[in-house]
C-alpha positions as CSV (number, residue, x, y, z in Angstrom):
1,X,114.2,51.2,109.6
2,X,115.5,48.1,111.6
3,X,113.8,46.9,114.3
4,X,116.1,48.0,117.8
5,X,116.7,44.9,119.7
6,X,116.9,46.1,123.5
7,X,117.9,43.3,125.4
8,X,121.4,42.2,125.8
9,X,120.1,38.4,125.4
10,X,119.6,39.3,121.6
11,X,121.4,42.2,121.1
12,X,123.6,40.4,118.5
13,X,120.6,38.4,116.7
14,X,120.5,41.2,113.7
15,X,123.7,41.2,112.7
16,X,124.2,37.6,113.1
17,X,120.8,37.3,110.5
18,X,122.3,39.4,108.1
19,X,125.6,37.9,108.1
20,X,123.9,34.7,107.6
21,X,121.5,35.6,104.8
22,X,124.6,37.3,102.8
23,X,126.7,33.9,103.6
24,X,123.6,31.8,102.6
25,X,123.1,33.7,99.5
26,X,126.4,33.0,98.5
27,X,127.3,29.9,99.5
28,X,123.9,28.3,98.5
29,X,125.0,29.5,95.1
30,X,127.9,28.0,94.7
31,X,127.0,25.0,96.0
32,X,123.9,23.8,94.2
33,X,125.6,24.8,90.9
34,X,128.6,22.0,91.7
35,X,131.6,21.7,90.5
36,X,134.2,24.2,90.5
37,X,132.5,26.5,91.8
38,X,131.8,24.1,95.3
39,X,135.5,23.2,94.9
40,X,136.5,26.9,95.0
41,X,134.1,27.9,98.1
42,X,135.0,25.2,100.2
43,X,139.0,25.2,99.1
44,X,138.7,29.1,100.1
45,X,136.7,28.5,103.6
46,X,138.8,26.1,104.8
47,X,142.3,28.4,103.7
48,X,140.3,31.9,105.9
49,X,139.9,29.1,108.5
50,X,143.3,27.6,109.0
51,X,144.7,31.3,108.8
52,X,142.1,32.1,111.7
53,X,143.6,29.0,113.7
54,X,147.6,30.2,112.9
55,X,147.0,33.6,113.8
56,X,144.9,32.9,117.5
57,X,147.7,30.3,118.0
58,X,151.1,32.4,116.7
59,X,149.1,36.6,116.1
60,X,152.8,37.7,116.0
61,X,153.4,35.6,112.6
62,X,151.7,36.7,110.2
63,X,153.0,35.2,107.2
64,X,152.7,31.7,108.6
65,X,148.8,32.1,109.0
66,X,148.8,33.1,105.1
67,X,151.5,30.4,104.0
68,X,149.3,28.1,105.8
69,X,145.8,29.0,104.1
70,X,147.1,29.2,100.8
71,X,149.0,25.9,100.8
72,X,145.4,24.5,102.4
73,X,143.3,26.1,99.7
74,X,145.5,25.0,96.8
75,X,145.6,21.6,97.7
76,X,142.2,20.9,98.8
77,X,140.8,22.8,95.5
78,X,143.6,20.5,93.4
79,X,142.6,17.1,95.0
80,X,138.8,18.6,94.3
81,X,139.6,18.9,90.8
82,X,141.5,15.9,89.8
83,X,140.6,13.3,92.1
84,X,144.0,12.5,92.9
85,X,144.7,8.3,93.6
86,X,143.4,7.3,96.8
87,X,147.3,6.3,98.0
88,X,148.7,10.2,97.3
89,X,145.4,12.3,98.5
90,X,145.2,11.5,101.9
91,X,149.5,12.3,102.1
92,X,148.8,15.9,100.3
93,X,145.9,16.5,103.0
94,X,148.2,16.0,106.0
95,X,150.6,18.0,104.5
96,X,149.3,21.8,106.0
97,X,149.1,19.4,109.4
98,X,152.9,18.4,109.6
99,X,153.5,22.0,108.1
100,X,152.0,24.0,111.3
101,X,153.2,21.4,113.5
102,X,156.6,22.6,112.7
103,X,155.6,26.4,112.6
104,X,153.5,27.0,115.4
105,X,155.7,25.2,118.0
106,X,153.9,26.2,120.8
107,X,150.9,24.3,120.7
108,X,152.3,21.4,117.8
109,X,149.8,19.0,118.6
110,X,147.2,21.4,118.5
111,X,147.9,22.6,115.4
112,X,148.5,19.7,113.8
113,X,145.2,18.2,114.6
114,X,143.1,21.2,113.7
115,X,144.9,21.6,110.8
116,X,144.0,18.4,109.8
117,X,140.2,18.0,110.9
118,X,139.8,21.4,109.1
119,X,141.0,19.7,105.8
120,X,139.1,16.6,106.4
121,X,136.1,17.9,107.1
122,X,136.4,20.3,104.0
123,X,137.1,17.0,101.6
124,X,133.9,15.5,103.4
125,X,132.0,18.3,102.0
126,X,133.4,18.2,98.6
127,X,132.5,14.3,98.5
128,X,128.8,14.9,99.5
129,X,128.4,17.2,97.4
130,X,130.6,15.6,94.3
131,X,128.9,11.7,95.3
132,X,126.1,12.1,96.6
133,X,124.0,14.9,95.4
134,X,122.1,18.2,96.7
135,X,119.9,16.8,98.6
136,X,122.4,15.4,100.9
137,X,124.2,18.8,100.9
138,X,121.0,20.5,101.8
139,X,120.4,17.7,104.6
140,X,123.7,18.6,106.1
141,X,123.8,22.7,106.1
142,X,120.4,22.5,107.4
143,X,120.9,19.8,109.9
144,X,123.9,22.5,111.4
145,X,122.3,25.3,110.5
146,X,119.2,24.1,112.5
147,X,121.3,22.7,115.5
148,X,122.9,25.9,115.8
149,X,119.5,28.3,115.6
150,X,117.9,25.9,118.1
151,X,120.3,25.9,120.4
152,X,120.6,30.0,120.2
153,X,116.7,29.7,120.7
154,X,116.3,27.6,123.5
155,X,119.2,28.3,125.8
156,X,118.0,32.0,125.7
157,X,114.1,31.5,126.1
158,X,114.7,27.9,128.3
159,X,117.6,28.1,129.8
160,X,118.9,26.1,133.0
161,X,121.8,24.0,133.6
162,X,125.1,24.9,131.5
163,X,126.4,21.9,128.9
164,X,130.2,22.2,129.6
165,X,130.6,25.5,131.4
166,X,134.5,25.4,131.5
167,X,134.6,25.7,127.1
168,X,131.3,27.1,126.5
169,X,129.5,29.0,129.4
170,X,126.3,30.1,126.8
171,X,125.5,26.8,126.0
172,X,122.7,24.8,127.8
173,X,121.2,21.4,128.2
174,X,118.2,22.6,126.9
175,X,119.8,24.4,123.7
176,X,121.6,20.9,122.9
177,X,118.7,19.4,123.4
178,X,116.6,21.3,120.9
179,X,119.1,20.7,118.6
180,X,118.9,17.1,118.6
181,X,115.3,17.4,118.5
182,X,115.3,19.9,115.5
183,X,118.1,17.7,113.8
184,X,115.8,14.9,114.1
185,X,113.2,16.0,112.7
186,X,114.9,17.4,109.5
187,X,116.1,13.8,109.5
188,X,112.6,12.6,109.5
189,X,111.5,14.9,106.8
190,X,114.3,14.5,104.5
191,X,114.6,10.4,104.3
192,X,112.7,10.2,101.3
193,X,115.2,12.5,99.5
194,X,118.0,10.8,101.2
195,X,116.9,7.5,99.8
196,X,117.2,6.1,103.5
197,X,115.0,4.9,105.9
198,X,112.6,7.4,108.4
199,X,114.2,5.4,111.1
200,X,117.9,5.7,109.6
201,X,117.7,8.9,108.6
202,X,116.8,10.3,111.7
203,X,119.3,8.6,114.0
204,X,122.3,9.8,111.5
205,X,120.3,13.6,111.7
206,X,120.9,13.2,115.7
207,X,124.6,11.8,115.7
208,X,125.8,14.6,112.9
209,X,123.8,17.2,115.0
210,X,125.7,16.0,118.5
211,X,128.8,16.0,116.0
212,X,128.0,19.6,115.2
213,X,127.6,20.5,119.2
214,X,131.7,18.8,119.8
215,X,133.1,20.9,116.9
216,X,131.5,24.5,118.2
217,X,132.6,23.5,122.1
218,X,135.9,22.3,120.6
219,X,136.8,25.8,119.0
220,X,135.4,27.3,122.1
221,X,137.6,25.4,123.7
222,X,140.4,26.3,121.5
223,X,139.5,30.2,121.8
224,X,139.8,29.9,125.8
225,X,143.0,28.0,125.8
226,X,144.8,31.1,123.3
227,X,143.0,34.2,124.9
228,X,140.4,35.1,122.2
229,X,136.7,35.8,122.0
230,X,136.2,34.9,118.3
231,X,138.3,33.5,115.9
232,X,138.4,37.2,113.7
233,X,136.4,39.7,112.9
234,X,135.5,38.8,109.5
235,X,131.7,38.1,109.8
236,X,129.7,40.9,111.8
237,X,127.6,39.3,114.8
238,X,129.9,35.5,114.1
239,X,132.8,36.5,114.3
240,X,135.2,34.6,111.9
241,X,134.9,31.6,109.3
242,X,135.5,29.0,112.5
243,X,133.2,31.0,114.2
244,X,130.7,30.0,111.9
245,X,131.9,26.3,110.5
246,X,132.8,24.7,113.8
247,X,130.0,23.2,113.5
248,X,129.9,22.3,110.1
249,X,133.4,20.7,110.7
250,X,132.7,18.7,113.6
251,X,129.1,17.2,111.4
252,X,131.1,16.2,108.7
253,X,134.3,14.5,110.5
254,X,131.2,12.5,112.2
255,X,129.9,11.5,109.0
256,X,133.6,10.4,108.3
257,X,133.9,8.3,111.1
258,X,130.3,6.8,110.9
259,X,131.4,5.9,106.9
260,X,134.9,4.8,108.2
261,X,133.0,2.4,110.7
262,X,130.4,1.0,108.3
263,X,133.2,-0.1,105.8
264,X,134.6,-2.1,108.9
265,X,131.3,-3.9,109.7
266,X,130.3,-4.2,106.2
């Protein structure tokens, strides 16, 4: 029998385990086998995620949020699988963008750049994995995956002041703290693997981590400025695929930048 969880402080903490150990399971999967298989997981995330953002930003239009995801999921999974010419992938990525720009007029702007960071971050992923091998893969789930369980930890058990109370009223100082700290020291422990320097490897771990912490507050942001608590009710105890990869896509449009930035000093 499960364990009954009495205080509201954790009162979620089972379902959001299970949900995690079924999403692990799966997704760990399909990502160390590679390939198509990665392609097709990440094509299909980010397609359930830009239907989340259409349907918090337009819920009366439905087949917008579906147009949308599948437009988003067949293009990412074809640039996956053919490596399209660096001049023509970048166009066919902004194209879901400039598409709910012109659907969801409301918010345009809004749209438009999730939209796009969704898709970004998504091709991010596919490169890592594609380019640069497991281990950084494993590097980067666990850096957000630990970010994400630290913070939970330590802004329930620690507490005091609040981060950004306005977007996120949960999180704490002392949970964004522990994140770093626990990014960090993944860092520390993986350089070897990562071929980089103890040094390097834990400064990037830190930066991708605070990257992690802007993409969760961002959607939070995003769920306050439309009305909703979670993005859908997809996962139990995370609510929906954003729910979940806000994170993930705010670590890997850091490690975009940070890449983007080194080609311009180097």
């Amino acid at each position: 029998m499960m364990p009954q969880v009495t205080s509201s402080k954790w009162g979620d903490l089972w379902a959001r385990l299970l949900s995690a150990i079924v999403m692990l399971a799966l997704g760990g999967v399909s990502i160390w086998a590679g390939g198509i298989w990665a392609h097709a997981l990440i094509a299909v995330l980010a397609g359930l995620i830009i239907w989340e953002v259409a349907r918090m930003m337009v819920p009366d239009r439905r087949r917008i949020a579906v147009l949308l995801a599948l437009i988003s999921a067949v293009i990412l999974f074809y640039l996956s699988e053919t490596y399209t010419p660096k001049a023509l992938g970048p166009l066919l990525l902004l194209v879901p963008g400039l598409l709910a720009a012109r659907m969801i007029k409301p918010r345009r702007a809004v749209a438009f750049i999730t939209a796009n960071a969704v898709l970004w971050a998504s091709w991010v992923l596919i490169v890592v994995r594609d380019l640069y091998g497991i281990s950084w893969m494993i590097w980067l789930v666990g850096l957000v995956v630990l970010t994400d369980v630290a913070g939970y930890f330590a802004g329930r058990i620690i507490g005091g002041p609040k981060l950004i109370p306005r977007f996120s009223p949960k999180k704490t100082w002392s949970g964004a703290a522990a994140g770093w700290l626990a990014a960090g020291g993944l860092g520390f422990w993986m350089a070897e693997a990562l071929e980089l320097t103890v040094i390097t490897a834990t400064v990037l771990s830190v930066f991708v981590s605070m990257g992690s912490q802007v993409g969760d507050i961002t959607q939070s942001a995003l769920k306050r400025a439309v009305g909703v608590k979670d993005s859908s009710t997809l996962i139990p105890g995370h609510g929906g695929f954003y729910d979940r990869f806000d994170g993930m896509i705010g670590a890997a449009l850091v490690m975009l930048l940070m890449a983007g930035a080194l080609q311009v000093i180097g």
